[in-house]
KOLZADREN-363635 format. One record per atom (N, C-alpha, C): x, y, z; residue in three letters. Coordinates in nm, 3 decimals, always signed. Layout:
BEGIN
(node (X,Y,Z),Ala)
...
END
This chain:
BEGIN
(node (+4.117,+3.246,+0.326),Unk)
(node (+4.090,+3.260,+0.184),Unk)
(node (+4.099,+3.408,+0.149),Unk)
(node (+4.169,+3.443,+0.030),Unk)
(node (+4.176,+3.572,+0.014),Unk)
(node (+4.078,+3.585,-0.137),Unk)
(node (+4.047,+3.702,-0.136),Unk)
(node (+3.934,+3.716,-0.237),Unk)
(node (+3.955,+3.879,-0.327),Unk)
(node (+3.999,+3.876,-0.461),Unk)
(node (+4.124,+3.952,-0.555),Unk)
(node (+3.940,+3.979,-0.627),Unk)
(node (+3.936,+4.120,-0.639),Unk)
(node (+3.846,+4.165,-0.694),Unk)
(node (+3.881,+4.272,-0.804),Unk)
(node (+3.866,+4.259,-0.918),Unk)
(node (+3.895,+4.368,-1.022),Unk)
(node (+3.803,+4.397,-1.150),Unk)
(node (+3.762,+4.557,-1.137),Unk)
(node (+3.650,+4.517,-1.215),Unk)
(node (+3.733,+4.674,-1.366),Unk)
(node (+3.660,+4.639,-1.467),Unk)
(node (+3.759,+4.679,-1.603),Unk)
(node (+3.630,+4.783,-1.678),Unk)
(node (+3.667,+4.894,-1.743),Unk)
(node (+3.636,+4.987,-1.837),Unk)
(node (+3.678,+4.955,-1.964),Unk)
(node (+3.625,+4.936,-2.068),Unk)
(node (+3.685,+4.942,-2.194),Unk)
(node (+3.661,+5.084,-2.331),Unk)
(node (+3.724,+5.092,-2.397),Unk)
(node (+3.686,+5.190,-2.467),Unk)
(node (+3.582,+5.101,-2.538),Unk)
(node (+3.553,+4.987,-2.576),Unk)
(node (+3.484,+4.927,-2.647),Unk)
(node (+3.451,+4.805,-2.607),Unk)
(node (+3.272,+4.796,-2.596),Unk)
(node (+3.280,+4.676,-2.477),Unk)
(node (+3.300,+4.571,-2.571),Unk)
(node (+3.310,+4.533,-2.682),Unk)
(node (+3.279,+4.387,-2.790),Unk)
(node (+3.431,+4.368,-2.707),Unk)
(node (+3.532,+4.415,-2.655),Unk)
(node (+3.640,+4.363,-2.576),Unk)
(node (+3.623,+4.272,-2.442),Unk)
(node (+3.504,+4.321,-2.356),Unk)
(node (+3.505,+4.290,-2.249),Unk)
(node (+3.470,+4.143,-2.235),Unk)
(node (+3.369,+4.091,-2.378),Unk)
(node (+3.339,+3.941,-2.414),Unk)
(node (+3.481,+3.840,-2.458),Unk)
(node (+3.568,+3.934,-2.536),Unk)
(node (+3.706,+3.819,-2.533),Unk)
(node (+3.787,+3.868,-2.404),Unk)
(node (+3.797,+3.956,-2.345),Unk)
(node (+3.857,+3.932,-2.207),Unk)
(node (+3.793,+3.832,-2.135),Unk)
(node (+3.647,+3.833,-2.079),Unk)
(node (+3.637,+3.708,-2.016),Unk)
(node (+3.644,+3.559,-2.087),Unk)
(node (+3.659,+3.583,-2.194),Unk)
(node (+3.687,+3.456,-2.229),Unk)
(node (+3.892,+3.375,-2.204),Unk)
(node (+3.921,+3.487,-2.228),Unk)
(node (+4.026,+3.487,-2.179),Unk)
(node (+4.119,+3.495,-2.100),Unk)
(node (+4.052,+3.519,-1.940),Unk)
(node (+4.041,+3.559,-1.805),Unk)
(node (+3.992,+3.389,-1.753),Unk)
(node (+3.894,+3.352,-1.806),Unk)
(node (+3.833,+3.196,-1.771),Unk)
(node (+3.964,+3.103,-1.804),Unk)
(node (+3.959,+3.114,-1.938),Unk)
(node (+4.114,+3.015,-2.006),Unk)
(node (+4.249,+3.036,-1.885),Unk)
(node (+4.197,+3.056,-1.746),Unk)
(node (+4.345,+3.077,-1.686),Unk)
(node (+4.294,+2.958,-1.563),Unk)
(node (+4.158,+2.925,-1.557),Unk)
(node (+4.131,+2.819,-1.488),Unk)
(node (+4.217,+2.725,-1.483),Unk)
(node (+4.236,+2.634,-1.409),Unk)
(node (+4.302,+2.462,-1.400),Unk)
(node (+4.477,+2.525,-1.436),Unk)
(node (+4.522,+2.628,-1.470),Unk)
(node (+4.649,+2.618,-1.540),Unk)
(node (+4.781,+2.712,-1.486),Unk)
(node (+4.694,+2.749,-1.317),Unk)
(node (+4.774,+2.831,-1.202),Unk)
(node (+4.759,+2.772,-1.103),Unk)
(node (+4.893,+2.709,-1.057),Unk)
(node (+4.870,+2.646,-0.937),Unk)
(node (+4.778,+2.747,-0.802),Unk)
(node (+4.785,+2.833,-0.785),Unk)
(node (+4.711,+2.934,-0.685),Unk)
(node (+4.622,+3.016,-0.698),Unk)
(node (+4.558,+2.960,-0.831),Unk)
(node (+4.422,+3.021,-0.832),Unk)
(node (+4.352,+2.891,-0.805),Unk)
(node (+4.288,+2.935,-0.686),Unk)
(node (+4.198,+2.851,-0.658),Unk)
(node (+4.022,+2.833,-0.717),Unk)
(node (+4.005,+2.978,-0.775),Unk)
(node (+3.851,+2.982,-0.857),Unk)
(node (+3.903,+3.085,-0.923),Unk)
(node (+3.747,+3.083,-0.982),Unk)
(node (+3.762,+3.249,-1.092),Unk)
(node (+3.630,+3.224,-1.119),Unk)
(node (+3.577,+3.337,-1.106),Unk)
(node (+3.427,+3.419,-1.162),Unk)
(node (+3.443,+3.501,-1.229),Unk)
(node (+3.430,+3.523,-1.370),Unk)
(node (+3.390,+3.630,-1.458),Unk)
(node (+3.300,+3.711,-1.538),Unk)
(node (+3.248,+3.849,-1.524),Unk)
(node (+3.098,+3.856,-1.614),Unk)
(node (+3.132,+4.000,-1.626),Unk)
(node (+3.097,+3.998,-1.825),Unk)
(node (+3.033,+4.114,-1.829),Unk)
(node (+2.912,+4.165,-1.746),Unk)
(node (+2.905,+4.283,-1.739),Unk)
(node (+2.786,+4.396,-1.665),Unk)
(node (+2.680,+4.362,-1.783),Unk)
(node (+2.561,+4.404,-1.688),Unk)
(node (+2.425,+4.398,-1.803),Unk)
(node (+2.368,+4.490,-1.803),Unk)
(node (+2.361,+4.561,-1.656),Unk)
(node (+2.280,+4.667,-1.673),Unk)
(node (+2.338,+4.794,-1.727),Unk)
(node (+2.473,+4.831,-1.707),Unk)
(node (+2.495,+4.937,-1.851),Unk)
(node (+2.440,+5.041,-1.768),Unk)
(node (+2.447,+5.093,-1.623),Unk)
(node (+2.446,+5.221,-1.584),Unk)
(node (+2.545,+5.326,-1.571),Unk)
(node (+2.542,+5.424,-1.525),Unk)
(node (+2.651,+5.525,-1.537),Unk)
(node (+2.736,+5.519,-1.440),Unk)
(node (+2.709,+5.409,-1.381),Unk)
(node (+2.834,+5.390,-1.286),Unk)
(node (+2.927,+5.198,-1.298),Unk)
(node (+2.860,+5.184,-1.375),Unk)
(node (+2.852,+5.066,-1.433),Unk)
(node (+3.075,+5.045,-1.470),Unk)
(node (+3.103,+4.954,-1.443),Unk)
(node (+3.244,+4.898,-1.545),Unk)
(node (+3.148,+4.781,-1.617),Unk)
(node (+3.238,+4.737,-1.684),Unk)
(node (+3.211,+4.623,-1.821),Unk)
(node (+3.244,+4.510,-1.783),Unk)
(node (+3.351,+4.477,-1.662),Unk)
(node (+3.361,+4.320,-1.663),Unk)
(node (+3.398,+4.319,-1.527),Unk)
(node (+3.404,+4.217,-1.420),Unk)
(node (+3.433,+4.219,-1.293),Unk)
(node (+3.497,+4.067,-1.323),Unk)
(node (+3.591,+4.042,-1.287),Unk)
(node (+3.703,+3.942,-1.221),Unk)
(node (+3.682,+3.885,-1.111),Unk)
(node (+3.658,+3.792,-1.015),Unk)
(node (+3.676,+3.791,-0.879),Unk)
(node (+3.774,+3.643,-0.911),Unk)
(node (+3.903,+3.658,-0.814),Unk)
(node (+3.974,+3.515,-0.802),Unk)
(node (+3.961,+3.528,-0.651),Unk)
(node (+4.046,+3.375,-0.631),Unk)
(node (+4.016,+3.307,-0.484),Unk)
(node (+4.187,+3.214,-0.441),Unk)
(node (+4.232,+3.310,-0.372),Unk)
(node (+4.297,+3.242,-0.380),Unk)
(node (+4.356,+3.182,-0.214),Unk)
(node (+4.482,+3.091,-0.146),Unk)
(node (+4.466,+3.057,-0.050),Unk)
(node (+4.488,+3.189,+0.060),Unk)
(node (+4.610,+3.260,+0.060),Unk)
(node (+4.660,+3.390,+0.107),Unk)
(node (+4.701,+3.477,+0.009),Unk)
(node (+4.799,+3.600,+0.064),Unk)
(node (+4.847,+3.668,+0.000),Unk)
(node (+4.943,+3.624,-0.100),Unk)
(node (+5.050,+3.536,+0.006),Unk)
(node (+5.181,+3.480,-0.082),Unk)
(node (+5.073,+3.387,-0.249),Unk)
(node (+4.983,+3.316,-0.212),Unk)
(node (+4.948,+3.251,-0.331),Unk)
(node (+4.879,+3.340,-0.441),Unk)
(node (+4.849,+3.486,-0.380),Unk)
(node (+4.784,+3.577,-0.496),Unk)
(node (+4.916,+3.617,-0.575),Unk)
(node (+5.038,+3.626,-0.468),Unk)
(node (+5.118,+3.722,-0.533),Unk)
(node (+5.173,+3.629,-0.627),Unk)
(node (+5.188,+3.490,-0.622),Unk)
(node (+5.228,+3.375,-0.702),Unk)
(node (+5.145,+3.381,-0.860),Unk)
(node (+5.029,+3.372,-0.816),Unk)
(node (+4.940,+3.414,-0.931),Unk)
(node (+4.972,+3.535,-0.996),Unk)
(node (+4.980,+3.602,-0.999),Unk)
(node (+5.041,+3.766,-1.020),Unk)
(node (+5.116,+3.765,-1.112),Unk)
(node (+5.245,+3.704,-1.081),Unk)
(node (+5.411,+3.683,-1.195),Unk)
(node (+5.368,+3.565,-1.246),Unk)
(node (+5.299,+3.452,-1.205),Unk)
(node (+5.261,+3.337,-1.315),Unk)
(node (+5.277,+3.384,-1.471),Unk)
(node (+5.328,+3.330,-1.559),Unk)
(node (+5.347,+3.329,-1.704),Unk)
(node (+5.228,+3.348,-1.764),Unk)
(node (+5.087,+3.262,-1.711),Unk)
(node (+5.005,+3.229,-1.788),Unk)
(node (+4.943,+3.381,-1.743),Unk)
(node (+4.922,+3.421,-1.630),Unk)
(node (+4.871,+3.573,-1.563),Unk)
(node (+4.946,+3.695,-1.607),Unk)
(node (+5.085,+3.678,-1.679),Unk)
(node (+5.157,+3.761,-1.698),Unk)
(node (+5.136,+3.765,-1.856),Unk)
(node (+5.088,+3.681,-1.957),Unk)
(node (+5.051,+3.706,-2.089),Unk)
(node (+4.908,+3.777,-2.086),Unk)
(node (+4.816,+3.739,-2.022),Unk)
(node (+4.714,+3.778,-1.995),Unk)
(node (+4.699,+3.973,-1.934),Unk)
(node (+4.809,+3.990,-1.888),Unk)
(node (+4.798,+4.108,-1.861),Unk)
(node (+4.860,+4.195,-2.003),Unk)
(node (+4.985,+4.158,-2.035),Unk)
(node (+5.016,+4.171,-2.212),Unk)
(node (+4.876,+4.213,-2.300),Unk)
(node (+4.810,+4.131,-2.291),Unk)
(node (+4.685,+4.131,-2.390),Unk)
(node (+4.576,+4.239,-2.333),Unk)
(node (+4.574,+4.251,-2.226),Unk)
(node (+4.448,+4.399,-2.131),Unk)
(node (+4.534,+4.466,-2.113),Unk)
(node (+4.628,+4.511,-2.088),Unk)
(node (+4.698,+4.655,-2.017),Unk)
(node (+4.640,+4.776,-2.152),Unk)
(node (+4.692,+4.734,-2.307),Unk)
(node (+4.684,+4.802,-2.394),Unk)
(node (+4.510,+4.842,-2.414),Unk)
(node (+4.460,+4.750,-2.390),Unk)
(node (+4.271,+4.763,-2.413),Unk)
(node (+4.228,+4.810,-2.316),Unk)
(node (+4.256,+4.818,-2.198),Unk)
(node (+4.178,+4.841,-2.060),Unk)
(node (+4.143,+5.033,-2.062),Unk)
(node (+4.077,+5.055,-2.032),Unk)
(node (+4.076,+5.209,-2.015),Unk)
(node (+4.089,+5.268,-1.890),Unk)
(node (+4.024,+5.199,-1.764),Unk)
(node (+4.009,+5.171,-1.604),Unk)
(node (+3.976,+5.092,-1.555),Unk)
(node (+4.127,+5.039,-1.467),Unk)
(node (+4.044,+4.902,-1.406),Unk)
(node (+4.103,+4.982,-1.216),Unk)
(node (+3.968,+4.877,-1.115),Unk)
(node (+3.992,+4.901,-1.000),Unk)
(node (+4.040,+4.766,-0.943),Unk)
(node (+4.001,+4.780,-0.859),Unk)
(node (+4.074,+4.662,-0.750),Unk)
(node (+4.042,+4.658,-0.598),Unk)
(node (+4.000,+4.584,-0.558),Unk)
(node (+3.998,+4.593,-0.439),Unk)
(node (+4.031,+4.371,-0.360),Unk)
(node (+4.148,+4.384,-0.246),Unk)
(node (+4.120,+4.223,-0.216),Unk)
(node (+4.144,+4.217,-0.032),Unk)
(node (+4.080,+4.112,+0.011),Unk)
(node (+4.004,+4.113,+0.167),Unk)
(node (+3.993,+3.992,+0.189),Unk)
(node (+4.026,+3.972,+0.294),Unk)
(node (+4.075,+3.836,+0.358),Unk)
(node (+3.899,+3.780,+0.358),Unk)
(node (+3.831,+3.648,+0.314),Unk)
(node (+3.722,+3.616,+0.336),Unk)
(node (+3.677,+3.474,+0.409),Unk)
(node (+3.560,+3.448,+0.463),Unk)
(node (+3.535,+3.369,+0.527),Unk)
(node (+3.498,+3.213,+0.432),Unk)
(node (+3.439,+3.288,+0.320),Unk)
(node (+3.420,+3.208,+0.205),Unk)
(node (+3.538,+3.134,+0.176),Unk)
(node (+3.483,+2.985,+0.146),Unk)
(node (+3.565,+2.856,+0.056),Unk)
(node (+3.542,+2.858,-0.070),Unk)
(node (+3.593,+2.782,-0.119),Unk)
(node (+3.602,+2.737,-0.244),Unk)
(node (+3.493,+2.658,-0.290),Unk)
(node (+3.390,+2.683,-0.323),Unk)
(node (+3.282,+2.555,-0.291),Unk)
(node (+3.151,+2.613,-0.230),Unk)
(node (+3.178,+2.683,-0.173),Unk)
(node (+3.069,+2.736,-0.077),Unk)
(node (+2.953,+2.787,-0.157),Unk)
END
């Protein structure tokens, strides 16, 4: 199981509430995403980003599938222009789907 972590800066967080709403809407509609967790931050510290991403997917080849997907590729259309800093980090995990 591979586990795609990305967490986002906005110049304005009232963004970071329609990104995850719009980050969720990618559920059921990629063959190789296997989950998705999304949440704005609450606590609002100085080291704080605004929204964290985590997908799940089977390996690499099925992240990178997810990646150029249409529905992942409009979705990036719509954040590239809003995003201010996003990181990334993804690591092979022991965790299922379910677990």
């Amino acid at each position: 199981m591979l586990t795609h972590v990305v967490l986002f800066r906005f110049p304005d967080l009232g963004v970071a509430a329609e990104c995850r709403d719009r980050m969720l809407s990618m559920k059921g509609r990629i063959p190789s995403l296997l989950d998705i967790e999304v949440g704005v931050d609450i606590v609002r510290s100085d080291r704080s980003f605004d929204l964290a991403l985590i997908t799940r997917h089977e390996d690499l080849d099925a992240m990178a599938s997810y990646q150029v997907h249409p529905v992942h590729q409009e979705l990036l259309a719509w954040v590239k222009p809003r995003v201010q800093q996003a990181v990334a980090v993804d690591f092979v995990s022991a965790r299922t789907v379910g677990d």
